[in-house]
N, C-alpha and C positions, 0 to 999 in steps of 0.2 A: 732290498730292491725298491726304489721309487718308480712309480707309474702313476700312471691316473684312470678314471673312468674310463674317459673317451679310450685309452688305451685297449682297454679289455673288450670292449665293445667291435673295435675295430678288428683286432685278432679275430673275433666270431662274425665278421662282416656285418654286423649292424648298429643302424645307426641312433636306435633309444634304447633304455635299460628296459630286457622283458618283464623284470621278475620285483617290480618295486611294489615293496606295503602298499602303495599310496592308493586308493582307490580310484581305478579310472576307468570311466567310461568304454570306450576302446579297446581296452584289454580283458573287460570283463567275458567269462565263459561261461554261457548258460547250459549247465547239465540238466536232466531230466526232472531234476530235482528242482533247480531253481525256477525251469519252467512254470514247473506246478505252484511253487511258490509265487511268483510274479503272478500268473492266473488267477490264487485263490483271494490277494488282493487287489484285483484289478474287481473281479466277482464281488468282494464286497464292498467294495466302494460303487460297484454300479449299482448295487442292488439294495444301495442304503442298509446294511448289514450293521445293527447295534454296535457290536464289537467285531473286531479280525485280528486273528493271535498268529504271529509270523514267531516262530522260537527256530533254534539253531547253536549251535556253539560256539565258540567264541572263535575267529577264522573261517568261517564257513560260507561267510557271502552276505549275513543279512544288510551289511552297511549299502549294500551294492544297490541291493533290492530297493531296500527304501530312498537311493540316491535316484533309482529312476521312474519314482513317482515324483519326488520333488524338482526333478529338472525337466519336466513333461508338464510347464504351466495349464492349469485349466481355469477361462473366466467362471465357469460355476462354481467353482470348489476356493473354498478359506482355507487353508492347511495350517495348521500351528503345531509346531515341533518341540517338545519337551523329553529335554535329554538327560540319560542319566543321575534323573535328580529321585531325590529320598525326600519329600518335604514331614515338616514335625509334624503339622497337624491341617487338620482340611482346610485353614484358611491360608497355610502357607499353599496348598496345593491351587484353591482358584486363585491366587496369586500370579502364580509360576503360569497357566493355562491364558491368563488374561494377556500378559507380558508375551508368551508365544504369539497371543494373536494380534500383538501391536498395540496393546492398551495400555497403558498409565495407569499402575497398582500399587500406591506408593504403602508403606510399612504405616502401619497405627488405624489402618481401615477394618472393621470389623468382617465377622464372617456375611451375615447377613446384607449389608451394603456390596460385600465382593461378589456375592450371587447375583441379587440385584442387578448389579451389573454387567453379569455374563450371560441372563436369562437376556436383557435387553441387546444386547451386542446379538445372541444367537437371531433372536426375533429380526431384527436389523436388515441381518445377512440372509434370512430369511423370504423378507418383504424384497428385497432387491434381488431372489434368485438365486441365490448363491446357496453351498450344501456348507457345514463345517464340519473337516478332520481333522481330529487331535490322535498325533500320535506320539505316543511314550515309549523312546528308545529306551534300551537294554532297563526296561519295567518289570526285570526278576526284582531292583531292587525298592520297590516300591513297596511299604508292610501292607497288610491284611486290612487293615483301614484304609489306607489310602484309595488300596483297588475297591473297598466298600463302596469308598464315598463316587470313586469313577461311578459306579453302577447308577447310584442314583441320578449323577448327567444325563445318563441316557433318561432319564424320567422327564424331560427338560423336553414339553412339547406347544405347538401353535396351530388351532385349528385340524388337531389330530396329528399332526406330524410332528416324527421326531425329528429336531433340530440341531444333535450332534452325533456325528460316530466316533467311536475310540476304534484306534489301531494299537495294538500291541505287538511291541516288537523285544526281541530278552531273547537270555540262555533258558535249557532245560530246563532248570528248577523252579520257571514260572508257571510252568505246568504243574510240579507237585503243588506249588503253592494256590491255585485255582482248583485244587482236586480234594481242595480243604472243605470238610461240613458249609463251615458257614461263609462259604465264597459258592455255594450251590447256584444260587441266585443270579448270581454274577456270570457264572459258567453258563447257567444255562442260555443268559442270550448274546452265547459266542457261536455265530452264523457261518463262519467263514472260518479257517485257522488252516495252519498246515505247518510240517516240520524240515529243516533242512538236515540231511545226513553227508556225512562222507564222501567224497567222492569215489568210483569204483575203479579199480586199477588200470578197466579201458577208458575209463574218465577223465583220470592223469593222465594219461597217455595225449588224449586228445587235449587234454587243456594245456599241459608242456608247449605240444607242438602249436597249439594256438597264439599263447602268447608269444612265442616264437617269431611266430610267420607277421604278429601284428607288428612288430620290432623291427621287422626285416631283414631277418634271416633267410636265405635261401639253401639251406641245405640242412639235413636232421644233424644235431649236434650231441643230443645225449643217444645214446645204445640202448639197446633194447633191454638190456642187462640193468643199466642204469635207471633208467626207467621202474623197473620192475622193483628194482631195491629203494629207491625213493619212495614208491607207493607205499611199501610194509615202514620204511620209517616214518614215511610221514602222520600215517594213518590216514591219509585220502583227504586231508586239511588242507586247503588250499595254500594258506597263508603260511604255512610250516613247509611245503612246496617250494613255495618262491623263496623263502630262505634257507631249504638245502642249494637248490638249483644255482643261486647266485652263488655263493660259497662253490659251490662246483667249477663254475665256471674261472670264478677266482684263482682256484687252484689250478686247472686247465692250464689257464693263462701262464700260471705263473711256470707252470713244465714246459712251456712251447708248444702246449698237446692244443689238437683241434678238435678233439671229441672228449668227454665226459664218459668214462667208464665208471661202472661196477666198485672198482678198485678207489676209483675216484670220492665215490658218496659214501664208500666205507671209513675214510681216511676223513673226511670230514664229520660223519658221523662220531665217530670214535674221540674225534677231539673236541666237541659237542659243540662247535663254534653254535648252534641252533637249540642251546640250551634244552638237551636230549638227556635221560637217564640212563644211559649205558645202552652198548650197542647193539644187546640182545631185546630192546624195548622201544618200541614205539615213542616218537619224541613225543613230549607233550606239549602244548604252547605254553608259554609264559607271555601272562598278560601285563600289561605294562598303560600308563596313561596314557600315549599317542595309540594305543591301537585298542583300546575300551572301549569303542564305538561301534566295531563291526560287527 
Protein backbone atom coordinates (compact mmCIF):
# COMPACT_ATOMS: atom_id res chain seq x y z
CA UNK A 1 0.00 0.00 0.00
CA UNK A 2 1.46 3.48 -0.79
CA UNK A 3 0.43 6.54 1.27
CA UNK A 4 2.21 9.18 2.73
CA UNK A 5 2.63 11.15 6.05
CA UNK A 6 0.16 13.75 5.52
CA UNK A 7 -1.99 10.65 4.90
CA UNK A 8 -1.91 9.27 8.42
CA UNK A 9 -2.13 12.40 9.87
CA UNK A 10 -5.08 13.31 8.24
CA UNK A 11 -7.04 9.87 9.15
CA UNK A 12 -6.40 11.11 13.03
CA UNK A 13 -7.27 14.79 12.07
CA UNK A 14 -4.21 16.37 12.58
CA UNK A 15 -2.28 18.49 11.14
CA UNK A 16 1.73 17.91 12.55
CA UNK A 17 3.31 14.62 13.46
CA UNK A 18 2.86 14.20 17.52
CA UNK A 19 5.31 11.67 18.14
CA UNK A 20 8.62 12.88 16.29
CA UNK A 21 12.42 12.14 18.04
CA UNK A 22 13.03 15.51 17.15
CA UNK A 23 13.28 17.45 20.01
CA UNK A 24 10.80 20.36 20.25
CA UNK A 25 10.03 22.87 22.06
CA UNK A 26 6.29 22.78 21.86
CA UNK A 27 5.90 19.39 22.39
CA UNK A 28 7.90 19.17 25.27
CA UNK A 29 6.00 17.54 28.69
CA UNK A 30 7.13 18.68 31.78
CA UNK A 31 6.53 15.77 34.54
CA UNK A 32 7.39 16.30 38.07
CA UNK A 33 10.49 15.15 37.45
CA UNK A 34 11.52 17.43 34.85
CA UNK A 35 10.24 20.11 36.96
CA UNK A 36 12.54 19.52 39.47
CA UNK A 37 15.14 19.15 37.13
CA UNK A 38 14.68 22.38 35.20
CA UNK A 39 14.66 24.06 38.90
CA UNK A 40 17.71 22.35 40.25
CA UNK A 41 19.60 24.03 37.22
CA UNK A 42 18.02 27.09 37.05
CA UNK A 43 19.04 27.07 41.30
CA UNK A 44 22.48 26.50 40.28
CA UNK A 45 23.21 28.74 37.74
CA UNK A 46 21.57 31.61 39.96
CA UNK A 47 23.37 30.75 42.75
CA UNK A 48 26.77 30.49 41.14
CA UNK A 49 26.92 26.78 42.11
CA UNK A 50 30.71 25.23 41.34
CA UNK A 51 29.22 22.33 39.70
CA UNK A 52 25.22 21.11 38.62
CA UNK A 53 24.97 17.31 37.67
CA UNK A 54 21.53 16.82 35.55
CA UNK A 55 22.04 12.61 34.88
CA UNK A 56 19.11 10.66 33.34
CA UNK A 57 18.87 7.94 30.80
CA UNK A 58 19.20 7.89 27.60
CA UNK A 59 15.37 9.10 26.20
CA UNK A 60 14.37 10.65 29.23
CA UNK A 61 14.36 14.30 28.40
CA UNK A 62 17.89 15.69 29.34
CA UNK A 63 18.34 17.07 25.57
CA UNK A 64 15.09 19.13 26.31
CA UNK A 65 16.32 20.50 29.60
CA UNK A 66 19.48 21.71 28.46
CA UNK A 67 17.68 23.01 24.93
CA UNK A 68 15.78 25.46 27.25
CA UNK A 69 18.58 27.06 28.85
CA UNK A 70 20.19 27.62 25.83
CA UNK A 71 17.33 29.21 23.95
CA UNK A 72 16.57 31.55 26.98
CA UNK A 73 19.48 34.16 25.95
CA UNK A 74 20.89 35.77 28.96
CA UNK A 75 23.23 39.17 28.48
CA UNK A 76 25.06 38.03 31.87
CA UNK A 77 25.94 34.59 31.21
CA UNK A 78 28.78 33.17 28.27
CA UNK A 79 27.38 29.56 27.82
CA UNK A 80 29.92 27.29 26.04
CA UNK A 81 28.65 23.85 25.10
CA UNK A 82 30.94 20.91 24.92
CA UNK A 83 29.48 17.78 23.62
CA UNK A 84 29.86 14.45 23.77
CA UNK A 85 33.57 14.57 23.61
CA UNK A 86 36.34 12.17 25.39
CA UNK A 87 39.38 14.51 24.97
CA UNK A 88 43.05 12.39 25.32
CA UNK A 89 44.53 14.72 27.65
CA UNK A 90 43.99 18.15 29.53
CA UNK A 91 45.24 20.20 26.81
CA UNK A 92 42.97 18.55 24.33
CA UNK A 93 40.27 19.47 26.91
CA UNK A 94 41.08 23.41 27.29
CA UNK A 95 41.19 23.04 23.67
CA UNK A 96 37.60 21.78 23.15
CA UNK A 97 36.36 24.54 26.23
CA UNK A 98 38.11 27.47 24.48
CA UNK A 99 36.63 26.52 20.96
CA UNK A 100 32.93 26.27 22.85
CA UNK A 101 33.55 29.62 23.80
CA UNK A 102 34.47 31.14 20.45
CA UNK A 103 38.14 31.26 20.79
CA UNK A 104 40.85 30.15 18.21
CA UNK A 105 42.73 27.08 19.80
CA UNK A 106 44.71 25.99 16.94
CA UNK A 107 46.62 22.37 17.37
CA UNK A 108 50.72 22.63 18.47
CA UNK A 109 49.70 25.29 21.42
CA UNK A 110 50.95 23.99 24.68
CA UNK A 111 49.08 23.16 27.89
CA UNK A 112 50.16 26.15 29.62
CA UNK A 113 49.71 29.04 26.95
CA UNK A 114 45.93 27.19 26.48
CA UNK A 115 45.28 28.02 30.37
CA UNK A 116 46.81 31.27 29.91
CA UNK A 117 44.44 31.77 27.75
CA UNK A 118 41.18 30.84 29.26
CA UNK A 119 42.26 32.34 32.82
CA UNK A 120 42.30 35.63 30.62
CA UNK A 121 39.09 35.07 28.49
CA UNK A 122 37.39 34.12 32.11
CA UNK A 123 38.85 37.52 33.72
CA UNK A 124 37.54 39.33 30.45
CA UNK A 125 34.02 38.09 30.86
CA UNK A 126 34.45 38.89 34.12
CA UNK A 127 35.40 42.63 34.10
CA UNK A 128 32.51 43.15 31.52
CA UNK A 129 29.81 41.43 33.77
CA UNK A 130 29.22 38.47 32.32
CA UNK A 131 29.14 34.79 34.50
CA UNK A 132 30.69 31.67 32.29
CA UNK A 133 28.79 28.20 31.99
CA UNK A 134 30.48 25.45 30.56
CA UNK A 135 28.47 22.59 30.18
CA UNK A 136 29.41 18.98 29.18
CA UNK A 137 26.81 16.94 27.45
CA UNK A 138 26.40 13.25 28.06
CA UNK A 139 29.95 13.83 30.27
CA UNK A 140 29.63 9.95 31.55
CA UNK A 141 32.05 9.75 28.79
CA UNK A 142 34.52 11.98 30.03
CA UNK A 143 37.62 9.53 32.08
CA UNK A 144 38.58 10.31 35.62
CA UNK A 145 41.09 12.78 34.61
CA UNK A 146 39.37 14.70 32.58
CA UNK A 147 36.66 15.41 35.28
CA UNK A 148 39.99 15.84 37.67
CA UNK A 149 41.23 18.46 35.56
CA UNK A 150 37.29 19.99 35.26
CA UNK A 151 37.61 20.35 39.14
CA UNK A 152 40.52 22.42 39.16
CA UNK A 153 38.59 25.11 36.54
CA UNK A 154 36.62 25.64 39.17
CA UNK A 155 39.92 26.89 41.19
CA UNK A 156 40.05 29.64 38.37
CA UNK A 157 39.30 32.86 40.59
CA UNK A 158 39.50 37.10 40.42
CA UNK A 159 39.38 39.11 43.22
CA UNK A 160 37.78 36.22 45.24
CA UNK A 161 35.30 34.95 42.79
CA UNK A 162 34.85 32.17 41.04
CA UNK A 163 34.78 32.69 37.41
CA UNK A 164 33.52 29.47 35.87
CA UNK A 165 30.58 26.96 36.64
CA UNK A 166 30.51 23.48 35.08
CA UNK A 167 27.24 21.89 34.37
CA UNK A 168 27.12 18.27 34.04
CA UNK A 169 24.79 16.75 31.94
CA UNK A 170 25.34 12.20 31.26
CA UNK A 171 23.61 8.95 31.84
CA UNK A 172 23.65 7.16 35.19
CA UNK A 173 26.90 5.81 35.31
CA UNK A 174 28.39 9.51 35.80
CA UNK A 175 27.36 9.13 38.97
CA UNK A 176 29.16 5.76 39.67
CA UNK A 177 31.90 7.44 38.11
CA UNK A 178 31.98 10.68 40.65
CA UNK A 179 31.39 8.26 43.62
CA UNK A 180 34.96 7.18 42.93
CA UNK A 181 37.67 7.73 45.92
CA UNK A 182 39.65 10.01 44.08
CA UNK A 183 36.79 12.20 42.40
CA UNK A 184 35.83 12.89 46.35
CA UNK A 185 36.95 16.39 45.79
CA UNK A 186 35.27 16.98 42.71
CA UNK A 187 31.87 15.60 44.20
CA UNK A 188 32.15 17.46 46.91
CA UNK A 189 31.61 20.76 45.17
CA UNK A 190 28.62 19.55 43.36
CA UNK A 191 25.90 22.01 44.83
CA UNK A 192 23.09 21.46 42.71
CA UNK A 193 22.46 17.97 40.90
CA UNK A 194 19.20 16.06 40.36
CA UNK A 195 18.22 12.82 38.58
CA UNK A 196 15.57 12.19 35.77
CA UNK A 197 13.51 8.88 36.16
CA UNK A 198 10.72 7.26 34.19
CA UNK A 199 7.89 8.46 33.71
CA UNK A 200 4.74 7.04 35.83
CA UNK A 201 1.90 5.45 33.93
CA UNK A 202 -0.41 8.53 34.95
CA UNK A 203 2.62 10.40 33.26
CA UNK A 204 2.06 8.71 29.98
CA UNK A 205 -1.15 9.06 30.11
CA UNK A 206 -0.84 12.57 30.31
CA UNK A 207 2.16 13.13 28.07
CA UNK A 208 0.24 10.87 25.09
CA UNK A 209 -2.61 13.09 25.49
CA UNK A 210 -0.32 16.13 25.39
CA UNK A 211 1.42 15.58 22.61
CA UNK A 212 -1.60 14.87 21.22
CA UNK A 213 -3.66 17.84 21.74
CA UNK A 214 -0.20 20.05 20.66
CA UNK A 215 -0.66 18.34 17.10
CA UNK A 216 -4.20 18.90 16.96
CA UNK A 217 -5.87 16.41 17.71
CA UNK A 218 -9.29 16.79 19.08
CA UNK A 219 -10.46 13.63 20.22
CA UNK A 220 -8.49 10.82 22.59
CA UNK A 221 -7.11 8.37 19.98
CA UNK A 222 -5.44 5.69 22.03
CA UNK A 223 -7.76 3.40 24.80
CA UNK A 224 -7.31 3.29 27.96
CA UNK A 225 -6.19 -0.27 27.48
CA UNK A 226 -3.60 1.05 24.98
CA UNK A 227 -2.34 3.36 27.03
CA UNK A 228 -1.67 1.22 29.90
CA UNK A 229 0.06 -1.45 27.87
CA UNK A 230 2.47 1.07 26.18
CA UNK A 231 3.46 2.30 29.80
CA UNK A 232 4.74 -1.49 30.77
CA UNK A 233 6.42 -1.66 27.41
CA UNK A 234 7.84 1.19 27.28
CA UNK A 235 9.05 1.58 30.57
CA UNK A 236 7.73 5.10 31.15
CA UNK A 237 10.79 6.32 28.49
CA UNK A 238 9.45 8.93 26.80
CA UNK A 239 11.25 8.54 23.62
CA UNK A 240 10.50 4.65 23.30
CA UNK A 241 6.77 6.17 23.70
CA UNK A 242 6.78 8.06 20.71
CA UNK A 243 7.97 5.21 18.88
CA UNK A 244 5.41 2.58 19.93
CA UNK A 245 2.70 5.32 19.48
CA UNK A 246 3.70 6.38 15.99
CA UNK A 247 4.03 2.58 14.90
CA UNK A 248 0.38 2.39 16.38
CA UNK A 249 -0.83 4.88 14.68
CA UNK A 250 0.71 3.50 11.60
CA UNK A 251 -0.94 0.45 11.77
CA UNK A 252 -4.33 2.06 12.76
CA UNK A 253 -4.09 3.80 9.71
CA UNK A 254 -3.36 1.18 7.88
CA UNK A 255 -6.81 -1.05 9.33
CA UNK A 256 -9.09 1.94 8.57
CA UNK A 257 -9.27 1.85 12.52
CA UNK A 258 -9.57 5.27 14.29
CA UNK A 259 -8.41 4.27 17.75
CA UNK A 260 -5.42 2.42 18.80
CA UNK A 261 -6.22 -0.54 20.87
CA UNK A 262 -4.55 -2.74 23.28
CA UNK A 263 -4.58 -5.38 20.39
CA UNK A 264 -2.84 -2.69 18.41
CA UNK A 265 0.67 -2.08 20.67
CA UNK A 266 0.60 -5.74 21.08
CA UNK A 267 1.08 -6.49 17.40
CA UNK A 268 3.54 -3.96 17.00
CA UNK A 269 5.11 -4.93 20.02
CA UNK A 270 5.54 -8.36 19.10
CA UNK A 271 7.05 -7.46 15.63
CA UNK A 272 9.51 -5.20 17.48
CA UNK A 273 9.33 -2.73 14.81
CA UNK A 274 10.81 -0.50 18.38
CA UNK A 275 13.54 -2.72 18.59
CA UNK A 276 12.04 -4.60 21.84
CA UNK A 277 13.23 -7.96 23.44
CA UNK A 278 10.31 -9.97 23.35
CA UNK A 279 7.00 -9.30 24.33
CA UNK A 280 7.08 -10.37 27.77
CA UNK A 281 10.04 -7.45 28.38
CA UNK A 282 10.17 -4.11 28.69
CA UNK A 283 11.65 -2.42 25.33
CA UNK A 284 14.71 -1.17 25.81
CA UNK A 285 16.08 1.88 23.74
CA UNK A 286 18.68 1.40 21.17
CA UNK A 287 20.99 4.19 21.03
CA UNK A 288 22.06 5.26 17.82
CA UNK A 289 24.21 8.55 16.68
CA UNK A 290 21.17 10.88 15.71
CA UNK A 291 19.61 10.49 19.03
CA UNK A 292 23.07 10.33 21.57
CA UNK A 293 22.43 13.65 22.51
CA UNK A 294 19.31 13.48 24.68
Amino acid sequence: MNFSLSQVLEHFGMPQRPFTSAPDPQFMYWSARHKRAQAVLDYGIMTCAPITLITGDIGLGKTSILRSLLNTPDPKLTIGLVGNASPEDRSEMLRLILIALGQTAAEGIGYANLYSQLEALLIEEYRAGRRVILIFDEAQNLSVQSLEHLRMLTNINFAEHELVQLVLIGQPELRETLSRPELRQLAQRISANAALTELTAAEVREYVAHRLAVAGATRQIFSDSALELIYERSGGVPRVVNQICEYCMLYAFGDDAHEVTAETVELVVQENFVFGVGRDTTLRLVEDARDARS
